[in-house]
C-alpha positions in Angstrom: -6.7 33.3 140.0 -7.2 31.6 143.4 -4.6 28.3 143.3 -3.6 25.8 146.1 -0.5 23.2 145.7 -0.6 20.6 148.3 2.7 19.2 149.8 4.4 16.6 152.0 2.7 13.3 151.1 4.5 9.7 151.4 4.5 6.3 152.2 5.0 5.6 156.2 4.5 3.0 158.3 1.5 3.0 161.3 2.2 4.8 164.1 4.3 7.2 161.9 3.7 10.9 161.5 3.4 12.7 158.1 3.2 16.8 158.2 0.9 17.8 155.1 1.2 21.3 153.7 -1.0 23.4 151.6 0.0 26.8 149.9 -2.6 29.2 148.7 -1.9 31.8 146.0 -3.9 35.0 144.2 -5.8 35.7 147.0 -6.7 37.5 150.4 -10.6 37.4 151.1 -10.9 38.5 155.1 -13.5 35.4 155.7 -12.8 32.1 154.1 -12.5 28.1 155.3 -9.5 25.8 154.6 -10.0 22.1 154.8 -8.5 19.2 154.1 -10.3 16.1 152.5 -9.4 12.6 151.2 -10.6 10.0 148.8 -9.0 6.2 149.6 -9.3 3.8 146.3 -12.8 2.9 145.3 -14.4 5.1 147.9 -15.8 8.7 147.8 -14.5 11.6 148.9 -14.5 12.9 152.4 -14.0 15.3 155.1 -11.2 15.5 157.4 -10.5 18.8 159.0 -10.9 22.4 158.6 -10.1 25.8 160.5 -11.5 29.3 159.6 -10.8 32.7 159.0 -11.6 33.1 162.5 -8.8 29.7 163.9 -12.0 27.6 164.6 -11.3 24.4 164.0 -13.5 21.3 163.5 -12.2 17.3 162.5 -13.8 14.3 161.1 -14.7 12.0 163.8 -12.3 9.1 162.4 -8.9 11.7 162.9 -9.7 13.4 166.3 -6.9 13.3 168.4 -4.6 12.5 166.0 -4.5 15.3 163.6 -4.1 18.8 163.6 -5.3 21.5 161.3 -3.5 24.8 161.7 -2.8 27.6 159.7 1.1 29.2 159.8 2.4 32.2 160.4 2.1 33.3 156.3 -1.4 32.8 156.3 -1.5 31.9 152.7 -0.4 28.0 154.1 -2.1 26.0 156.2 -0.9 22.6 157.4 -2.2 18.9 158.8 -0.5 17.3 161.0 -1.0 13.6 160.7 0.3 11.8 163.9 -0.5 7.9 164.7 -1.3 7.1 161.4 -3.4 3.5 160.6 -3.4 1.8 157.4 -7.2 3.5 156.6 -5.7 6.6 156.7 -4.4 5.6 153.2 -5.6 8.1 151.0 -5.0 10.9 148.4 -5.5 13.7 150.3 -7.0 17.6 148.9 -6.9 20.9 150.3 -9.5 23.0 149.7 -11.2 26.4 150.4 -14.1 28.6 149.9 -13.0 31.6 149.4 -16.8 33.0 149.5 -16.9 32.7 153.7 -17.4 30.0 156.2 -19.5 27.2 154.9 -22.7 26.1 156.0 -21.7 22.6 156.2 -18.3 22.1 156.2 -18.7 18.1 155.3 -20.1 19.5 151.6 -17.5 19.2 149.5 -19.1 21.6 147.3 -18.4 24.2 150.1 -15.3 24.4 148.3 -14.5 26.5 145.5 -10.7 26.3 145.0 -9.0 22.7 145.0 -5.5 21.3 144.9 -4.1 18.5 143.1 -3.9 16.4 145.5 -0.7 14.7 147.5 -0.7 10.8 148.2 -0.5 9.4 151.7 0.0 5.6 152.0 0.5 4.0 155.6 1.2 0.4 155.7 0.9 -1.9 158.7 
């Protein structure tokens, strides 16, 4: 069974950088998509980044420039590095990946098969 466990959330202040992790277990498909999305208070889900089987990456307008997706040397994790955060970066944030292949539209959170729990990022002015 396919299973991701997200890491490295906290509270910062703006400006600060936060490093978040995600570690994938029971599985090894050759084409697949990890992303990372977050969901503020009262607000809906939403995109932030996401990198490919192939290393392509692609970012949510609202984080370009400031964070990086990248996937590490195990390639069962996958990391975003948060740099410059603002206080609407608040969030809890999810890893996700479709394990089926690249997704047609990578904003579509129903891309995504597999989900994590979830690790809370709070950035405070």
């Amino acid at each position: 069974q396919v299973q991701l466990a997200e890491s490295g959330g906290g509270s910062v202040q703006a400006g600060e950088s936060l490093r978040l992790s995600c570690a994938a277990s029971g599985y090894s498909y050759s084409r697949h998509c990890m992303a990372w999305f977050r969901q503020a208070p009262g607000k809906e889900r939403e995109e932030v980044a996401a990198v490919d089987s192939d290393g392509n990456t692609i970012y949510a307008d609202s984080v370009k420039g400031r964070f990086t997706i990248a996937k590490g040397s195990d390639s069962n994790i996958f990391y975003l590095q948060m740099n410059n955060l603002k206080p609407e970066d608040t969030a809890m944030y999810f890893c996700a990946a479709a394990t089926y292949g690249v997704p047609y539209n990578w904003r579509d959170e129903k891309e995504f098969d597999v989900w994590g729990q979830g690790t809370q990022v709070t950035v405070s002015s």
